[in-house]
C-alpha positions in Angstrom: -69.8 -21.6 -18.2 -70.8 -23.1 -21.4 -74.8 -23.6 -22.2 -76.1 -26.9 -22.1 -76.4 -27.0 -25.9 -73.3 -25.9 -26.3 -71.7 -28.9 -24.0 -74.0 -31.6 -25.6 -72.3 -30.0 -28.9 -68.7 -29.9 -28.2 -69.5 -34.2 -26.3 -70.5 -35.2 -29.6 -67.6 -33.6 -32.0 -65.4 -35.4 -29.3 -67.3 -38.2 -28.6 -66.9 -39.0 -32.4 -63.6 -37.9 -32.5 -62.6 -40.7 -29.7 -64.4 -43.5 -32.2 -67.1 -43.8 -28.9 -69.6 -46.4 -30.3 -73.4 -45.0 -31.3 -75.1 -45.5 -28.4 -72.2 -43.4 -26.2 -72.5 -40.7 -29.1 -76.3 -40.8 -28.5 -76.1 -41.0 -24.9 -76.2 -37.1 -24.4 -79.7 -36.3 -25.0 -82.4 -34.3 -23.3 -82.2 -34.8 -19.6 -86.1 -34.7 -18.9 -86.8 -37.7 -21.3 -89.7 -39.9 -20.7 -88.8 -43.3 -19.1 -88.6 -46.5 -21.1 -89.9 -49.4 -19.8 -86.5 -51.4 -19.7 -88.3 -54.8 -19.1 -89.7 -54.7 -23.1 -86.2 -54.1 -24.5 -85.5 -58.2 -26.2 -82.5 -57.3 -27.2 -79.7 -56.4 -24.6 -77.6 -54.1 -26.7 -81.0 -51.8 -27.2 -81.8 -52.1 -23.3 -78.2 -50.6 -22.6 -78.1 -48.0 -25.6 -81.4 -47.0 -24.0 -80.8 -46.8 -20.3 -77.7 -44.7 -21.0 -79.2 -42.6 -23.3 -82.1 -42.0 -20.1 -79.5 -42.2 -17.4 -76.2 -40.2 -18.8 -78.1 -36.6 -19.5 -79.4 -36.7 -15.5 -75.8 -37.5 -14.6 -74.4 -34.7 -16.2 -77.1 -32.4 -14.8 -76.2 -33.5 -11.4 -72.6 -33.5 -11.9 -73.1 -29.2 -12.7 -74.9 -28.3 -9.8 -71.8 -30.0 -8.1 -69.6 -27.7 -9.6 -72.2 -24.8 -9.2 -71.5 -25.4 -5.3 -67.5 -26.0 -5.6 -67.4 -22.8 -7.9 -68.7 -21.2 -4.8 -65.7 -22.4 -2.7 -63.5 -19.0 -2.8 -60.5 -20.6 -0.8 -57.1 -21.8 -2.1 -54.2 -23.5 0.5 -51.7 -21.7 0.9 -53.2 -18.6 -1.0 -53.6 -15.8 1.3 -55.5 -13.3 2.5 -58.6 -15.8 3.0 -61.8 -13.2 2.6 -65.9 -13.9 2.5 -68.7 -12.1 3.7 -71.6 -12.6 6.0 -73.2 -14.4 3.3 -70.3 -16.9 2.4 -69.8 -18.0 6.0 -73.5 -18.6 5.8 -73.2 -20.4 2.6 -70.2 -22.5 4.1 -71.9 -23.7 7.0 -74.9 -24.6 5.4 -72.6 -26.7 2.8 -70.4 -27.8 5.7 -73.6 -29.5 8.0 -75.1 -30.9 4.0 -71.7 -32.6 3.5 -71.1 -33.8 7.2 -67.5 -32.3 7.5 -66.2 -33.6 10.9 -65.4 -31.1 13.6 -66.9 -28.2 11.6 -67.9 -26.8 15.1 -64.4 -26.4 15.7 -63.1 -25.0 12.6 -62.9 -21.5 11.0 -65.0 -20.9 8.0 -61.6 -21.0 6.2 -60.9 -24.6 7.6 -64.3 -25.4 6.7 -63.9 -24.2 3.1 -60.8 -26.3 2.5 -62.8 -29.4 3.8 -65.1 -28.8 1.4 -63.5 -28.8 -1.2 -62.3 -32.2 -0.7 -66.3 -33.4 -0.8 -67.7 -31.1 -3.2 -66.5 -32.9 -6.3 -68.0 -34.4 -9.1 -68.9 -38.3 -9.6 -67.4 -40.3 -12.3 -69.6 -41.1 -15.3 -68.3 -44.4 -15.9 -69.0 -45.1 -12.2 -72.2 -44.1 -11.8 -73.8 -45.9 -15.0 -72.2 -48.7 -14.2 -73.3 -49.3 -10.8 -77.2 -47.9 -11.7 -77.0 -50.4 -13.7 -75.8 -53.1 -11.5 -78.2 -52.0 -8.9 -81.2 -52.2 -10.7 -80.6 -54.5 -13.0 -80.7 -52.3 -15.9 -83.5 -50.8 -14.7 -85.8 -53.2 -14.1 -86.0 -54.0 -10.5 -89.1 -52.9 -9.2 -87.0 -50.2 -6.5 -86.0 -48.3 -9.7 -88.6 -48.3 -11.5 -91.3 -47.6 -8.3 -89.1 -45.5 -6.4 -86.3 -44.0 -8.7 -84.0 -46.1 -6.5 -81.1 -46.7 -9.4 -78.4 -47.6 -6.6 -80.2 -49.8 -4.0 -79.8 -46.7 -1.5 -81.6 -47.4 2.4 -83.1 -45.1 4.7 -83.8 -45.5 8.3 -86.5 -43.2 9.3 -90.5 -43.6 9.6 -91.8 -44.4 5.5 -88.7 -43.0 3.9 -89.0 -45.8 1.6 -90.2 -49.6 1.4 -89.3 -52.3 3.6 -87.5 -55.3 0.9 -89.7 -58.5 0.7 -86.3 -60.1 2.0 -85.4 -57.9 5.0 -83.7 -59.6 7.7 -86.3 -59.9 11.1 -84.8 -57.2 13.7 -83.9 -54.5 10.8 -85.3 -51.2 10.2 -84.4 -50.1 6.8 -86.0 -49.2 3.7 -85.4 -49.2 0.3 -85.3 -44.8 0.0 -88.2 -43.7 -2.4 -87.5 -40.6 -4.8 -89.8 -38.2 -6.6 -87.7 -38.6 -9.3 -84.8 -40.1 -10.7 -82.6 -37.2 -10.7 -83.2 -36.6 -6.8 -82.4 -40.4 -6.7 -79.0 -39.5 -8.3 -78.2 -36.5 -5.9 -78.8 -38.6 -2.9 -76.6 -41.1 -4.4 -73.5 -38.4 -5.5 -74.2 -36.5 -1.9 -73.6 -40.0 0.1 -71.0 -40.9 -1.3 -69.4 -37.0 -1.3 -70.4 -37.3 2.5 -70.8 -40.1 4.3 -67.6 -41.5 6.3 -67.9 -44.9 5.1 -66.5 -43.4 1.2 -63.6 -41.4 3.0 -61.1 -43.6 0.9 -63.1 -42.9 -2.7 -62.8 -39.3 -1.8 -58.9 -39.8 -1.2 -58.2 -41.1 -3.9 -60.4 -38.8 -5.7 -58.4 -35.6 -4.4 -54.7 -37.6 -5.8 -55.8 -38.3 -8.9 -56.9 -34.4 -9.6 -53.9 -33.7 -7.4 -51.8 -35.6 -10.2 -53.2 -33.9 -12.9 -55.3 -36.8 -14.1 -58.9 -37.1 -14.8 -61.4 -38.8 -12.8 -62.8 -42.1 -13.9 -64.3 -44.9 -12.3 -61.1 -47.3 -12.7 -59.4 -44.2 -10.8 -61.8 -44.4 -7.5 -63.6 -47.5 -7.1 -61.2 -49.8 -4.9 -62.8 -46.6 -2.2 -66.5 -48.4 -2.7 -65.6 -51.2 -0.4 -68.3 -50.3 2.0 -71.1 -50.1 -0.7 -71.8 -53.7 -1.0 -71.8 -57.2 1.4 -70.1 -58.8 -1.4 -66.4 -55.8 -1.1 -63.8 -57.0 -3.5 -66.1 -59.1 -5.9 -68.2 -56.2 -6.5 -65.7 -53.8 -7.2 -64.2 -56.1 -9.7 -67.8 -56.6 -11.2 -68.2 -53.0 -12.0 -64.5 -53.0 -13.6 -65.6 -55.2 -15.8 -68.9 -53.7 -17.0 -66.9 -50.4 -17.4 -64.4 -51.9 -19.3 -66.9 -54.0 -21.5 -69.5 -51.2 -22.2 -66.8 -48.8 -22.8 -67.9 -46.6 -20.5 -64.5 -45.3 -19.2 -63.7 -43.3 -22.3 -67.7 -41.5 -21.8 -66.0 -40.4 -18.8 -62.9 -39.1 -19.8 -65.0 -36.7 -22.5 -67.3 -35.6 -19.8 -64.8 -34.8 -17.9 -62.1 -32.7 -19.7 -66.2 -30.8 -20.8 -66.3 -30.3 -16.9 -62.5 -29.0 -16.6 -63.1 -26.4 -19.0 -66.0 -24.9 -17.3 -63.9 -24.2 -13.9 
């Protein structure tokens, strides 16, 4: 696999290549960068150069250790003989209970291989700026920018999180808090690489890279319909700020980057 100098390299002679505007050219930086304080920003082109210049290096990061764990996946349908060792099947079941696949009790490490692979894939760019930035408002709701909550996620167990000002009487959930905003992200890319409610992202997911095509936001989103109260309106909302901010054609770079290193 290529270094991380060497990706951030090769993003930028394409990036320029594609005619990106600056602030998608500039948007893969150091992934450790200090936080702006997005509330200062006057100006709302230099609020959004900025916050995906902060957010686009930490999705990137997360998106590798994805692969790191597919890469792992030695398993092919159709492609016999299926072999692992002790350690594999270890490996798999561990990945299998992390990435809820149903029935895995019942399955061979083989079947539960092939599952796998149909969860272990990376997040869309496009997608994931685009509804961080929804979420938080550009960073400046008080979940992201106490809790490195970019995507509004809720937990349910004892101070997980923070109980919203505007909770409903009768409910238990919190607003999840996050050491950082990178383990925000990999709760974010796990849940919705998990959880049964994003079945339909991951379906169509698997038939776009099934049809040879790469991954964007436009590609999967009609499969977030369970992410927000507001369904269809949303969806079309975070079309629209992918189309507007250009953010689409970030993702199609990143991703032929992400092709190569399989």
């Amino acid at each position: 696999m290529q270094s991380i100098h060497d990706r951030i390299v090769m993003i930028i002679i394409i990036a320029m290549a594609a005619s990106l505007t600056s602030f998608l050219v500039a948007a893969v930086l150091e992934p450790h960068q200090t936080r702006p304080d997005f509330r200062q920003f006057t100006l709302v082109q230099d609020k959004k150069q900025r916050f995906f210049e902060y957010l686009t290096p930490q999705v990137v990061m997360v998106n590798q250790e994805i692969l790191r764990e597919r890469a792992g996946l030695m398993c092919e349908p159709g492609v016999n003989p299926f072999r692992e060792s002790q350690e594999d099947a270890a490996q798999i079941e561990r990945l299998a209970v992390k990435y809820r696949v149903p029935g895995r009790d019942e399955m061979t490490s083989e079947e539960r291989c092939l599952a796998l692979k149909a969860r272990i894939a990376i997040i869309p760019v496009d997608l994931v700026l685009a509804q961080a930035a929804n979420e938080s408002a550009w960073g400046t709701s008080r979940f992201a920018r106490e809790q490195n909550n970019y995507f509004g996620l809720w937990c349910f167990t004892e101070d997980c999180g923070v109980r919203p000002l505007a909770a409903a009487a009768g409910t238990r959930h919190q607003v999840a808090q996050f050491e950082t905003v990178a383990d925000g992200l990999r709760y974010y890319a796990l849940t919705l690489n998990s959880h049964p409610a994003y079945e339909s992202l991951r379906a169509l997911r698997a038939a776009t890279l099934g049809a040879g095509s790469p991954v964007t936001g436009a590609s999967v989103l009609d499969g977030l319909g369970s992410y927000s109260e507001r369904g269809r309106d949303y969806i079309d909302e975070l079309h629209q700020m992918i189309r507007v901010n250009r953010l689409d054609q970030l993702s199609k770079v990143l991703t032929l980057l992400d092709t190569q290193d399989r």
